[in-house]
C-alpha positions as CSV (number, residue, x, y, z in Angstrom):
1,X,0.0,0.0,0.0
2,X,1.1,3.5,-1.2
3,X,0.3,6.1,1.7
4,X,0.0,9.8,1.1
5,X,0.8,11.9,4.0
6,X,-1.0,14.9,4.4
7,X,-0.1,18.4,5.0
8,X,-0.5,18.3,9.3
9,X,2.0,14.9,8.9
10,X,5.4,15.2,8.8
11,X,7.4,14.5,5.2
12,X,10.1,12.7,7.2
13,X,7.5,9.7,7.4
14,X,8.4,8.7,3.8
15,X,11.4,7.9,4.7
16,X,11.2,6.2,8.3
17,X,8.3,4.2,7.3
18,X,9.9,3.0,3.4
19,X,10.4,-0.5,4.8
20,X,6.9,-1.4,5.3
21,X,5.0,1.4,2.8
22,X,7.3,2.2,-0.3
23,X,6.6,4.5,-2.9
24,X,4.9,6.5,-0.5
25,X,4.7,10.1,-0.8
26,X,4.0,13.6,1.0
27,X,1.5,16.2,-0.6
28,X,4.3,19.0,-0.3
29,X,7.0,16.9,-2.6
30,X,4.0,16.4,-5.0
31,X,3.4,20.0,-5.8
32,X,-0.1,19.9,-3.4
33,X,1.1,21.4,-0.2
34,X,-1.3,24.0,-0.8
35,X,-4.0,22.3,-2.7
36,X,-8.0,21.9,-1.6
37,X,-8.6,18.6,0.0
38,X,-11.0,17.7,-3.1
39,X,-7.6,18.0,-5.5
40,X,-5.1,15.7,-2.8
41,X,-8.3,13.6,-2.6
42,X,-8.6,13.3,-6.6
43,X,-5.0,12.5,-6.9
44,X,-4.8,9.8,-4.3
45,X,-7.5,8.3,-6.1
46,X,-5.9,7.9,-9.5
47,X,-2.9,7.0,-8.6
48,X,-3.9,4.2,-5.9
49,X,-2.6,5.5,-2.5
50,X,-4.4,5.9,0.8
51,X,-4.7,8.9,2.4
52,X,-3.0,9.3,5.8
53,X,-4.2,12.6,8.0
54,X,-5.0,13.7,11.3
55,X,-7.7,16.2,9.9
56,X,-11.3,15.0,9.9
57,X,-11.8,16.5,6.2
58,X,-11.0,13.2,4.4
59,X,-13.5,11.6,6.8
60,X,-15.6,13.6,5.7
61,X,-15.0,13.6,1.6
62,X,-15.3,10.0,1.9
63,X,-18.9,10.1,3.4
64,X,-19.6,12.2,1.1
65,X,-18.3,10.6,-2.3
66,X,-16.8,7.0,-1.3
67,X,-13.6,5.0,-1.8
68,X,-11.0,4.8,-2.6
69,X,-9.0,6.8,-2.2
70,X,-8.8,4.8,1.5
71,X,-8.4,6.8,4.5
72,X,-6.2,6.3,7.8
73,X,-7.0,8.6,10.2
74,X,-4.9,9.5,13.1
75,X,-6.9,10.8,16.0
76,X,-4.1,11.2,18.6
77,X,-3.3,14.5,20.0
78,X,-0.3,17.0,19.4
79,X,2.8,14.7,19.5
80,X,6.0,13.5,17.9
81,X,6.8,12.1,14.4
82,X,8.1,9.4,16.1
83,X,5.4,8.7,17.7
84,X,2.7,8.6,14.3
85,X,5.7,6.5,12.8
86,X,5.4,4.1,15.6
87,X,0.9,4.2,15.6
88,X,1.6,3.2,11.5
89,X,3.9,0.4,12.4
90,X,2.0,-0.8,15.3
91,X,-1.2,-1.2,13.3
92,X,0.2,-2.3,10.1
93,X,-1.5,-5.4,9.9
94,X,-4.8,-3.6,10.7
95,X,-3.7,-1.4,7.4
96,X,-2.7,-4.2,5.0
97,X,-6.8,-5.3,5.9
98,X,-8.1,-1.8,5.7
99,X,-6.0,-2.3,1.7
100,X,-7.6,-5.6,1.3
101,X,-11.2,-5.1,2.2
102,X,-13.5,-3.8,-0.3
103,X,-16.4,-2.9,2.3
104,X,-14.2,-0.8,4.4
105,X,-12.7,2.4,3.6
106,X,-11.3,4.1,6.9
107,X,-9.2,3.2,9.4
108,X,-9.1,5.4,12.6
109,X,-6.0,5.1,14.7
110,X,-5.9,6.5,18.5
């Protein structure tokens, strides 16, 4: 599974978390730093990653037009890149399932 890290994640996530989600990608090394949710949201979708934020926006888009693009959403509190690398590695399994189910299409992490 390709993740896309939203704008309120860290870019350094790319990196730490290669081993387990290559190809992955931040919205600010794509050129979307700035972009409306609806255009990050549209580009997940064509090019097959899951959206990982901690804003309740993409919950929201997904009510509202369905998946994919998939969602992880990371409802924990101000804290560390370390610490959302480490929520993403402890639920990885839980993410490979949230990839392979076709009836599911968020995944909230606490």
């Amino acid at each position: 599974m390709k993740l896309l890290f939203d704008q309120n994640l860290s870019p350094r996530l790319c990196d730490r978390l290669a081993d387990l989600f290559p190809n992955s990608a931040h919205i600010d090394s794509l050129g979307l730093g700035t972009a409306d949710d609806r255009i990050v949201w549209d580009y997940a979708r064509k090019n097959e990653y899951a959206v990982v934020t901690k804003d309740s926006d993409f919950s929201e888009i997904i009510v509202l037009l369905g998946f994919p693009p998939k969602v992880i959403w990371i409802r924990r509190g101000n804290c560390s890149t370390r610490a959302i690398e480490q929520i993403l590695r402890d639920n990885y399994d839980a993410i490979l399932q949230l990839e392979a189910n076709e009836a599911t299409g968020i995944l909230t992490l606490f």
